[in-house]
C-alpha positions in Angstrom: -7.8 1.1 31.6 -7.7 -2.9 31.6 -5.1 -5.1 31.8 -3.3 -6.2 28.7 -1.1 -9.1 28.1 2.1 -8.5 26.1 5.2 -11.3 25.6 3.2 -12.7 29.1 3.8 -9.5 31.2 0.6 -7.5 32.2 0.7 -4.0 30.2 -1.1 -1.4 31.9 0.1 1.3 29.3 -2.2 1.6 26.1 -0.8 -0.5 23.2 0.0 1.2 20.0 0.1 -0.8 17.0 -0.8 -0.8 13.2 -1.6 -3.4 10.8 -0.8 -2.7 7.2 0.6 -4.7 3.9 4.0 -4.0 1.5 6.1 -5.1 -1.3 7.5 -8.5 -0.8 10.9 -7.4 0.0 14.2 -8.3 -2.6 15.6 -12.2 -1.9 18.6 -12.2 0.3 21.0 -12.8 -3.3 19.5 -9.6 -4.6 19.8 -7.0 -2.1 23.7 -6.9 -1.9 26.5 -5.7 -4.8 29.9 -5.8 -4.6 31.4 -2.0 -5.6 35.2 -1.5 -5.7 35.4 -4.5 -3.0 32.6 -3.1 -0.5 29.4 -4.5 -0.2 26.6 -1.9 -0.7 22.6 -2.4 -1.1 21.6 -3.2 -4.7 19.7 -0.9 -6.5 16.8 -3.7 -6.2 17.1 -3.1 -2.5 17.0 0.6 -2.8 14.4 0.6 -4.9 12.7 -1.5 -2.3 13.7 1.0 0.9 12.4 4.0 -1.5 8.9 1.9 -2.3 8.3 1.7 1.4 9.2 5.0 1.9 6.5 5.9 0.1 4.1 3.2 1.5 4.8 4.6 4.9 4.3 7.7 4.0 1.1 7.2 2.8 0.0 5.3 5.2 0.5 8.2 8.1 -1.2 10.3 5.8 -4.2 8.3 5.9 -4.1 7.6 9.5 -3.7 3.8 9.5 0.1 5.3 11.5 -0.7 7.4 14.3 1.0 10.2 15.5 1.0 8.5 18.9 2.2 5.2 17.8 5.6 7.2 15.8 5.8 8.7 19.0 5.9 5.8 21.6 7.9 3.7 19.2 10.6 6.5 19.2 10.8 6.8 22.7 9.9 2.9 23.6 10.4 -0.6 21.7 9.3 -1.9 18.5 8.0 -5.8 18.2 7.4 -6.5 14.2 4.9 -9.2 13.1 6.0 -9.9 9.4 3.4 -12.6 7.4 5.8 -13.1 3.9 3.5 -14.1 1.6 6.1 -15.8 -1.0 4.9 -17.4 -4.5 6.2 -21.1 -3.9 6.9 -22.8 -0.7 10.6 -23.7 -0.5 12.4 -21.3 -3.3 12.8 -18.6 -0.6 14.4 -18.5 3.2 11.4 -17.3 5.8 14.1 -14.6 7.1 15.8 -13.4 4.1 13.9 -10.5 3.9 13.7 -9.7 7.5 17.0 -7.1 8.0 15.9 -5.0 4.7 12.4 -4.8 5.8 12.9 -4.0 9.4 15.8 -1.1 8.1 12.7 0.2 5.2 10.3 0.4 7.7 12.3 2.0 10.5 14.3 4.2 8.8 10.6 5.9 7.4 9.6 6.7 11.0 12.5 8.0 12.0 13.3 5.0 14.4 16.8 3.3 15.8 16.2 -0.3 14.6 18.2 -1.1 17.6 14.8 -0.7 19.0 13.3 -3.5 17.6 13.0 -6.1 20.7 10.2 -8.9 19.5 9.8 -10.3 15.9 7.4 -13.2 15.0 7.9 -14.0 11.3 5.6 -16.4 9.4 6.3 -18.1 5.8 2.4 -18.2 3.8 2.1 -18.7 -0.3 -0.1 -16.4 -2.3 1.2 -17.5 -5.8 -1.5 -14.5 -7.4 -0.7 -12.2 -5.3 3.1 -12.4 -3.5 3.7 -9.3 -0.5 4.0 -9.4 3.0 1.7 -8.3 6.3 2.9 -6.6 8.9 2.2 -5.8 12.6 4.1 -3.3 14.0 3.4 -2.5 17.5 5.1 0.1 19.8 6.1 -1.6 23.5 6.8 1.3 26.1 7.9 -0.8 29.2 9.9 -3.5 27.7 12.4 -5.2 30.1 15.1 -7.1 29.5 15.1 -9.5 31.3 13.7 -10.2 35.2 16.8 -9.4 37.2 17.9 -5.9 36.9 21.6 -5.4 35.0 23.8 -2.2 35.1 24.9 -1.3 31.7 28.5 0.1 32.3 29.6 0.8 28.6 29.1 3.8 27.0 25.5 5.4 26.6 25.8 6.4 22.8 26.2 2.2 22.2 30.4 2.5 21.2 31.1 0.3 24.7 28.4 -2.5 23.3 
């Protein structure tokens, strides 16, 4: 198998990865409500979490998610590649939508988002046809960084 580039380190492992398109996510001012003093999602932003769901879903089914890359993504890292695809060019934030997309589509696969090590996120306008492309791609040999740390806190992430 040849040599792959990834985040400039050679990658000798096979990349996993899958291209596919969903809802543009809620605006940041709509995915919150305040209940008896807590914050909780809105039901815009659970309505968004259940419509990907059901993207996801689907898109396993048909194949366009492997198996493989659920797998390696479970057991690796995640790097998203979000296009948002917003209707005007300066009435939304590039990022807003970032943390309920990322939860959406990680919760589906049965993935830690805590795994998510690379995003790249790019701000397009689509007036017709508003939505957003993603890339997700499954990175089994991430490191950190070049010297080599001991972690001393606790493994189940309480000592972070």
């Amino acid at each position: 198998m040849g040599e792959q580039m990834c985040y400039n380190r050679a990658m000798t492992t096979k990349v996993h990865r899958a291209r596919f398109e969903l809802p543009l996510p809620p605006s940041i001012n709509q995915q919150y409500a305040t209940v008896h003093g807590r914050r909780v999602l809105s039901k815009a932003s659970r309505q968004y979490k259940k419509e990907v769901g059901k993207a996801m879903r689907h898109l396993r089914a048909e194949g366009v998610i492997s198996d493989a890359l659920v797998a390696t993504l479970r057991q690796g890292f995640v790097g998203l590649f979000i296009d948002f695809f917003f209707e005007t060019p300066r009435r939304r934030d590039l990022d807003g939508g970032l943390k309920i997309t990322q939860d959406a589509i990680c919760d589906s696969l049965g993935v830690n988002d805590n795994r998510v090590v690379d995003v790249h996120l790019v701000k397009r306008i689509d007036p017709l046809r508003p939505r957003i492309e993603v890339e997700l791609e499954a990175i089994p040999d991430w490191e950190f960084d070049v010297q080599q740390y001991v972690y001393l806190g606790e493994e189940n992430g309480a000592g972070a």
